[in-house]
Kinemage of the C-alpha trace (Angstrom):
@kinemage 1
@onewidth
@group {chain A} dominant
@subgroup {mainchain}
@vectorlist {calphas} color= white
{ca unk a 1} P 12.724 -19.774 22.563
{ca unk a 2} L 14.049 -19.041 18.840
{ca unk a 3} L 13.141 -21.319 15.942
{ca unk a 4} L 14.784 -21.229 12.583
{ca unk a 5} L 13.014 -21.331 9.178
{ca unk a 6} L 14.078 -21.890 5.943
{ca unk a 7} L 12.761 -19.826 2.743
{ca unk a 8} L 13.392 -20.995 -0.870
{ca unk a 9} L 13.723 -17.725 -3.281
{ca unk a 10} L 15.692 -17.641 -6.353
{ca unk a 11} L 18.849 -16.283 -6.103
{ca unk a 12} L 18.466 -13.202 -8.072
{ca unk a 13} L 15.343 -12.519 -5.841
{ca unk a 14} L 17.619 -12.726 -2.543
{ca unk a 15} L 20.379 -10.341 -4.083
{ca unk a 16} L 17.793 -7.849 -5.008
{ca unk a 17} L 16.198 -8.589 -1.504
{ca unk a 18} L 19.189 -8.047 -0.041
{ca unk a 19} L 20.350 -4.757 -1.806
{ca unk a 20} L 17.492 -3.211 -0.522
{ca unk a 21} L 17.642 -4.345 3.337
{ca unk a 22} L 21.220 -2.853 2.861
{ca unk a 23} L 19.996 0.544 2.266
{ca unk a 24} L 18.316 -0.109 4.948
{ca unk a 25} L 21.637 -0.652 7.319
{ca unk a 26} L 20.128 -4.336 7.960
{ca unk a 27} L 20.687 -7.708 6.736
{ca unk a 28} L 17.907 -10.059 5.132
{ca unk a 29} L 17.852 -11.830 8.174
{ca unk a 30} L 17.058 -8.897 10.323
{ca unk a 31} L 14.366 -7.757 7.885
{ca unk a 32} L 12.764 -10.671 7.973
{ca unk a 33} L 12.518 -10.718 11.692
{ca unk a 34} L 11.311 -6.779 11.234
{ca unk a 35} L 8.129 -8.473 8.905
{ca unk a 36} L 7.431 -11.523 10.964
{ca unk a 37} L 6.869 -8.738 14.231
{ca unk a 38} L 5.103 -6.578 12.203
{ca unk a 39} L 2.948 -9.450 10.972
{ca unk a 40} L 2.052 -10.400 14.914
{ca unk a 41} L 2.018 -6.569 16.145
{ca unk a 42} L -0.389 -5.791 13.408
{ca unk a 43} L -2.301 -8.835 12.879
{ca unk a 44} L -1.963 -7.956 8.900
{ca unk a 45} L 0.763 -8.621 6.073
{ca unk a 46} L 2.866 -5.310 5.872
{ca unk a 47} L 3.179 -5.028 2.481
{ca unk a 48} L 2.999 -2.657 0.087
{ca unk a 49} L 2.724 -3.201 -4.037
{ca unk a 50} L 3.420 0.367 -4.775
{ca unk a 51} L 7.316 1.289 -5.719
{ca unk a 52} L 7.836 4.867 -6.293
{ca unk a 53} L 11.194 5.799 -8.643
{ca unk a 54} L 13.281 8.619 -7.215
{ca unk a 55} L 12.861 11.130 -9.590
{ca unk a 56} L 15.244 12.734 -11.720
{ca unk a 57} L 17.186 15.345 -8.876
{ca unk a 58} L 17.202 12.602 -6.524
{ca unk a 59} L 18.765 10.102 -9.167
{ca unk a 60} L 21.236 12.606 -9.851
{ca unk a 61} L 22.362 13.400 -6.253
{ca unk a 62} L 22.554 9.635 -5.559
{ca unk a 63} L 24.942 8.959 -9.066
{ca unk a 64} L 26.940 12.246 -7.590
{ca unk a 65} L 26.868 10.945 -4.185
{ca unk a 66} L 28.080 6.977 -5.633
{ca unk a 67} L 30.957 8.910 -7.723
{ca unk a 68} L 32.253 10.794 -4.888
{ca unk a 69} L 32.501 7.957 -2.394
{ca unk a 70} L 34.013 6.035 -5.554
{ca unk a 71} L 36.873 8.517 -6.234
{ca unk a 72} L 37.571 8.462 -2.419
{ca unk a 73} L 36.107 11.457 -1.307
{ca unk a 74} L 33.395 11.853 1.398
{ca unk a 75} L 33.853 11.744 5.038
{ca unk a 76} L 31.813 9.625 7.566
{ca unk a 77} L 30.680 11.013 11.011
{ca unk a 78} L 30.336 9.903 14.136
{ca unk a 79} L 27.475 11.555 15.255
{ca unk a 80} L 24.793 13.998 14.243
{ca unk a 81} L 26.215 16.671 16.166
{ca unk a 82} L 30.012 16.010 14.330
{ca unk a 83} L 27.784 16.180 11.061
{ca unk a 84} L 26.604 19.721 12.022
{ca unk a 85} L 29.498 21.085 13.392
{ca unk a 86} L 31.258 20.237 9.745
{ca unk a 87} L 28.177 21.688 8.160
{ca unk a 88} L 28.721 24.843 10.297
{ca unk a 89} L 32.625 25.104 9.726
């Protein structure tokens, strides 16, 4: 049996929230789920205070990274083994 539950956050909180789960590949919902069954696997609140920045060579590959998928470049795979075979080529 599924229950639903309702949480109250502002909305700024939820679009940051939500940003994040995204780089993730999930949505809030689905990360929520993730905490609640880590919560009763563990028997302890999964959370962690400590943020780490990416630091400055990361930062830039990601802003290189955003400007290339921006201007329409890139190309997506379907698999790891299409990834390597480009790599290869």
């Amino acid at each position: 049996m599924t229950v639903s539950y309702a949480v109250r956050v502002d909305e700024a909180t939820r679009d940051r929230a939500a940003e994040v789960a995204r780089n993730y590949g999930l949505d809030l919902a689905t990360a929520t789920r993730a905490f609640w069954t880590q919560m009763a696997r563990t028997g302890s609140i999964p959370l962690s205070f400590n943020y780490e920045e990416p630091n400055e060579a990361s930062l830039e590959a990601i802003r290189e990274a955003e400007e290339i998928f921006a201007n329409g470049g890139g190309r997506r795979f379907e698999s790891v083994d299409e990834l390597v075979e480009a790599l290869e080529a």
